[in-house]
Backbone as CSV, one residue per row, in Angstrom:
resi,resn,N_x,N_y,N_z,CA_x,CA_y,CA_z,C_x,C_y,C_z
1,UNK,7.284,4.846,-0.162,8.634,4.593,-0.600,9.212,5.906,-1.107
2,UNK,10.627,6.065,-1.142,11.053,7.299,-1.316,11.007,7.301,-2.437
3,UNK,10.978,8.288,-3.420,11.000,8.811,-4.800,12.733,8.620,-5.409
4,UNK,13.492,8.421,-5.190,15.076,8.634,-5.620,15.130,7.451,-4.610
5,UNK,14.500,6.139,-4.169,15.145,5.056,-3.512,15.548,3.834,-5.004
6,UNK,16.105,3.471,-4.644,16.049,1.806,-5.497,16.059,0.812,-4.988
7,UNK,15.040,0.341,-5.714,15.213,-1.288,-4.739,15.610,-2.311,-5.947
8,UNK,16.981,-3.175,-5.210,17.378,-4.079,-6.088,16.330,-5.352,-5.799
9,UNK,16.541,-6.666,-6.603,15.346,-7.496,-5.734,16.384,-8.726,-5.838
10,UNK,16.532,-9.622,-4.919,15.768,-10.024,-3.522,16.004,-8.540,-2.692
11,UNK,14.919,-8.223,-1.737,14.921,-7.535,-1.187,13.850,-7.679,0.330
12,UNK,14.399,-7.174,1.338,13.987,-7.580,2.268,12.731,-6.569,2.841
13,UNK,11.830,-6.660,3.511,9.986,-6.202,3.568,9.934,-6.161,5.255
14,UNK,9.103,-5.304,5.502,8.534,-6.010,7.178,7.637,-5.430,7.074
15,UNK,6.971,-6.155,8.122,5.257,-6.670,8.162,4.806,-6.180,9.675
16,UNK,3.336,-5.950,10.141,2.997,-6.322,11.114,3.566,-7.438,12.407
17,UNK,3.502,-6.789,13.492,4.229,-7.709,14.558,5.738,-7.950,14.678
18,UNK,6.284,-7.170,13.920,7.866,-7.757,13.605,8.112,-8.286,12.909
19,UNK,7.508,-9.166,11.669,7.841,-9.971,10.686,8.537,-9.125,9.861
20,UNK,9.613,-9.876,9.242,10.326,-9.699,7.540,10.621,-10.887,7.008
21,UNK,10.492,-10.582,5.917,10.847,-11.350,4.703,11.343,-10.865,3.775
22,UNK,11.674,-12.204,2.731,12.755,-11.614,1.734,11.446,-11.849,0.792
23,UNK,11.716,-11.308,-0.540,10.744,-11.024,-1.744,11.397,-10.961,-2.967
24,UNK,10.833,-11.393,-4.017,11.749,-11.523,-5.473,11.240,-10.782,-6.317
25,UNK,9.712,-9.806,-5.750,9.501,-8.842,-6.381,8.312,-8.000,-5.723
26,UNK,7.617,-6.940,-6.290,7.031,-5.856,-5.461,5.487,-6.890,-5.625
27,UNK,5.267,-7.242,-6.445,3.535,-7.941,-6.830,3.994,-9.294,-5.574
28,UNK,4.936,-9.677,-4.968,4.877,-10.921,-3.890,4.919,-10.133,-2.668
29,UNK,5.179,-8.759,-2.104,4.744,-8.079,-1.308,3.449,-8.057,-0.374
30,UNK,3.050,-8.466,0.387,1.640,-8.487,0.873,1.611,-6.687,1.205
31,UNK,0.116,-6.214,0.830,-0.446,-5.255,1.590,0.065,-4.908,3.096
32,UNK,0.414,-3.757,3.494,0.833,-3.389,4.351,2.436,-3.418,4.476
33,UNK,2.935,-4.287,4.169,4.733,-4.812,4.064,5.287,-3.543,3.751
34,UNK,6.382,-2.982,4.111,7.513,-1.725,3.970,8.799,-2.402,3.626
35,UNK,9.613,-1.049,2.713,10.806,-1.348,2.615,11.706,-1.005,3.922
36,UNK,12.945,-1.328,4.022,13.495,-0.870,5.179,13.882,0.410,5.646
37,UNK,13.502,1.594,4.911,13.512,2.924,4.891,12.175,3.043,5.268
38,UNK,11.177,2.741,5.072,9.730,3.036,5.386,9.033,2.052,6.479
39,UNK,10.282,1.344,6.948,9.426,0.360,7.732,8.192,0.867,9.341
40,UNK,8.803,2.099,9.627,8.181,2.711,10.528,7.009,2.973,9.754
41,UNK,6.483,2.711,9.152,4.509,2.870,8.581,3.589,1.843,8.718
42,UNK,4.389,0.646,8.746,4.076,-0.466,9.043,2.439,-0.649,10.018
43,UNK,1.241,-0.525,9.969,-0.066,-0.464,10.866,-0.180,-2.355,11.839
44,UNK,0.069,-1.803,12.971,-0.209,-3.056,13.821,-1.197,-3.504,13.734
45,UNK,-2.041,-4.584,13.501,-3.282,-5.410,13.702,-4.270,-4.456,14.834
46,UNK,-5.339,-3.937,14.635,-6.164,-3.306,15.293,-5.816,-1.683,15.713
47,UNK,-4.321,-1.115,15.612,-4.409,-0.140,15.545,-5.564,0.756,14.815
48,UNK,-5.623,2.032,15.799,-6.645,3.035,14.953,-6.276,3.299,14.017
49,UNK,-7.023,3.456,12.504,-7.064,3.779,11.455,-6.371,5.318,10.921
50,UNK,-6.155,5.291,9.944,-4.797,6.312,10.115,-5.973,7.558,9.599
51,UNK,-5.735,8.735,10.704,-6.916,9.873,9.894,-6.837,10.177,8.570
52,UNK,-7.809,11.079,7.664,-7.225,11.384,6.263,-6.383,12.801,6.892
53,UNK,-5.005,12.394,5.582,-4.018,13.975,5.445,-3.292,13.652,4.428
54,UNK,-2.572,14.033,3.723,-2.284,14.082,2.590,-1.457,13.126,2.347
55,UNK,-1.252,11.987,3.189,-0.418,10.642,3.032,-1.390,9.498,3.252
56,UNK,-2.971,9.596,3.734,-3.638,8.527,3.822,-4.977,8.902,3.167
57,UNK,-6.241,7.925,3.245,-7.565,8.097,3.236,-8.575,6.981,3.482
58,UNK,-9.291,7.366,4.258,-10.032,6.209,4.625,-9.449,5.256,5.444
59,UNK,-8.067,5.401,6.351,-7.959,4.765,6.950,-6.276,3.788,6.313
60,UNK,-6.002,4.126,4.837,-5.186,3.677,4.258,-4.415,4.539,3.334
61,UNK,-2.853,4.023,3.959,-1.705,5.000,3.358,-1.709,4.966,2.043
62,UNK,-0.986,6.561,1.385,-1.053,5.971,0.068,-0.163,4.518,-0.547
63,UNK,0.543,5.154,0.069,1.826,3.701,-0.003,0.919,2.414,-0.669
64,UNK,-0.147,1.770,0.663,-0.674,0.329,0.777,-1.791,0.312,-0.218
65,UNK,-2.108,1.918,-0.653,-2.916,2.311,-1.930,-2.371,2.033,-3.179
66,UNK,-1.405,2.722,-3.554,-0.331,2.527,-4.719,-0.109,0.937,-4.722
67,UNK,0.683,0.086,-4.048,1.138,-1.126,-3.632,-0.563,-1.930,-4.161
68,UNK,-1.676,-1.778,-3.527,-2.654,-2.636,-4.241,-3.042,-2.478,-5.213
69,UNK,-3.197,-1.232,-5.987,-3.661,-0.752,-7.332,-2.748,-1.898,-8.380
70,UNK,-1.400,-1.344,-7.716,-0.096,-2.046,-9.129,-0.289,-3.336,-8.752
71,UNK,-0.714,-3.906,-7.482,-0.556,-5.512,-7.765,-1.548,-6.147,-8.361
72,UNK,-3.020,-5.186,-8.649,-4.071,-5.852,-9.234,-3.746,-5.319,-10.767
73,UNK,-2.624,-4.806,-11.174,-2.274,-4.779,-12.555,-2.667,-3.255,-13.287
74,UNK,-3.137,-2.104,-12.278,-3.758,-0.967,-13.115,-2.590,0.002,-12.344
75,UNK,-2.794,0.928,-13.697,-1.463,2.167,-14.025,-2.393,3.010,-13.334
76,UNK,-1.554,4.180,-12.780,-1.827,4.843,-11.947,-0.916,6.500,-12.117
77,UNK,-1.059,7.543,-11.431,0.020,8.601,-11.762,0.665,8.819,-10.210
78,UNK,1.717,9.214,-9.950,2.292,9.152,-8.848,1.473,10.183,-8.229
79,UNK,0.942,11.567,-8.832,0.721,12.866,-8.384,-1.050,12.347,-7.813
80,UNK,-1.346,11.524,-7.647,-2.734,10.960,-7.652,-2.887,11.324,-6.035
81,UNK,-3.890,11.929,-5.508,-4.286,12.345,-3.797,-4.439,10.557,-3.294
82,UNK,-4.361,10.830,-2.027,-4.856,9.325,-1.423,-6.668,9.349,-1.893
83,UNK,-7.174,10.216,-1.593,-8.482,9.882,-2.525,-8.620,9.426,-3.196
84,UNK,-8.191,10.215,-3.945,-8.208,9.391,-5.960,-8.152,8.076,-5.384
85,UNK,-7.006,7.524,-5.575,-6.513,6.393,-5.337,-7.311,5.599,-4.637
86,UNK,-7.649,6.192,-3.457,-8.537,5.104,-2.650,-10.091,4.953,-3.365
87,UNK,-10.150,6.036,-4.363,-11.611,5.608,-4.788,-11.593,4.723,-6.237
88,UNK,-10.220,5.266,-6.689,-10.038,4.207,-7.692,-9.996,2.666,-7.348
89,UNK,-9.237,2.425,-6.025,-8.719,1.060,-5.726,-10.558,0.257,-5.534
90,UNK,-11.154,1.176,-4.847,-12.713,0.528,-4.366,-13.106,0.067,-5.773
91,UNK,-13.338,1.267,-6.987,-14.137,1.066,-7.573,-13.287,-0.267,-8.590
92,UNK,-12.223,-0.267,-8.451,-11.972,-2.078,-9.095,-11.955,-3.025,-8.634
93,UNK,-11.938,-2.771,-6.700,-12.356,-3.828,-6.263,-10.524,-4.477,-5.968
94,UNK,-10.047,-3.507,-5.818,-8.287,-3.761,-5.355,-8.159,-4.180,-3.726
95,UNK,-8.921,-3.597,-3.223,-9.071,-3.184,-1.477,-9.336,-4.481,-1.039
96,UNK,-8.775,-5.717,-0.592,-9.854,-6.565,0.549,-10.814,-5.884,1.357
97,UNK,-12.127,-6.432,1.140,-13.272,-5.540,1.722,-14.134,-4.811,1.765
98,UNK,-13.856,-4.409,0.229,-14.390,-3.457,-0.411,-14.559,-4.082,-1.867
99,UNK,-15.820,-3.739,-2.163,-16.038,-4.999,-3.100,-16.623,-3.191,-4.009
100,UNK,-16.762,-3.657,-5.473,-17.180,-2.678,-6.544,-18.883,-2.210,-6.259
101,UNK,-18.854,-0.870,-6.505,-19.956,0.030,-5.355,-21.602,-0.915,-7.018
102,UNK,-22.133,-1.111,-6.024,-23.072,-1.889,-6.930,-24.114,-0.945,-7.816
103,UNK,-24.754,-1.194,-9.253,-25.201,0.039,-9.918,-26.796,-0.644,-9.877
């Protein structure tokens, strides 16, 4: 999402396959969903995994990184690498799929 965007809410999302919907807030957002400025990021069902570069890791944008962290309720810093993030999201167990690395 852009840094200087605003989103008023209801606000409208799109999804995989062509779907949109309307939303009454960012935590009713599903994973993956874009605003209409970002909707071109959107990952099709089975597309290849996005390489790491300084907008993804492991296969996941920061975007869908940021977006799961805040919906499982943990603060975060914007300046955070997709790393960070993606190793933070594992180690709480934010990620479908990724369950907390066992001790």
């Amino acid at each position: 999402m852009a840094f200087n965007q605003v989103i008023r809410w209801p606000a409208w999302y799109y999804g995989p396959g062509g779907s949109s919907a309307i939303f009454n807030s960012l935590e009713e957002v599903p994973e993956g969903w874009f605003c209409y400025d970002d909707r071109d990021k959107v990952v099709e069902p089975g597309a290849p995994p996005l390489p790491d570069s300084p907008d993804s890791w492991a296969g996941h944008s920061k975007a869908s990184l940021i977006m799961a962290l805040r919906k499982a309720g943990h603060k975060i810093h914007a300046n955070y690498s997709p790393r960070k993030l993606f190793e933070l999201a594992v180690e709480t167990g934010s990620i479908p799929g990724y369950g907390k690395p066992s001790e």
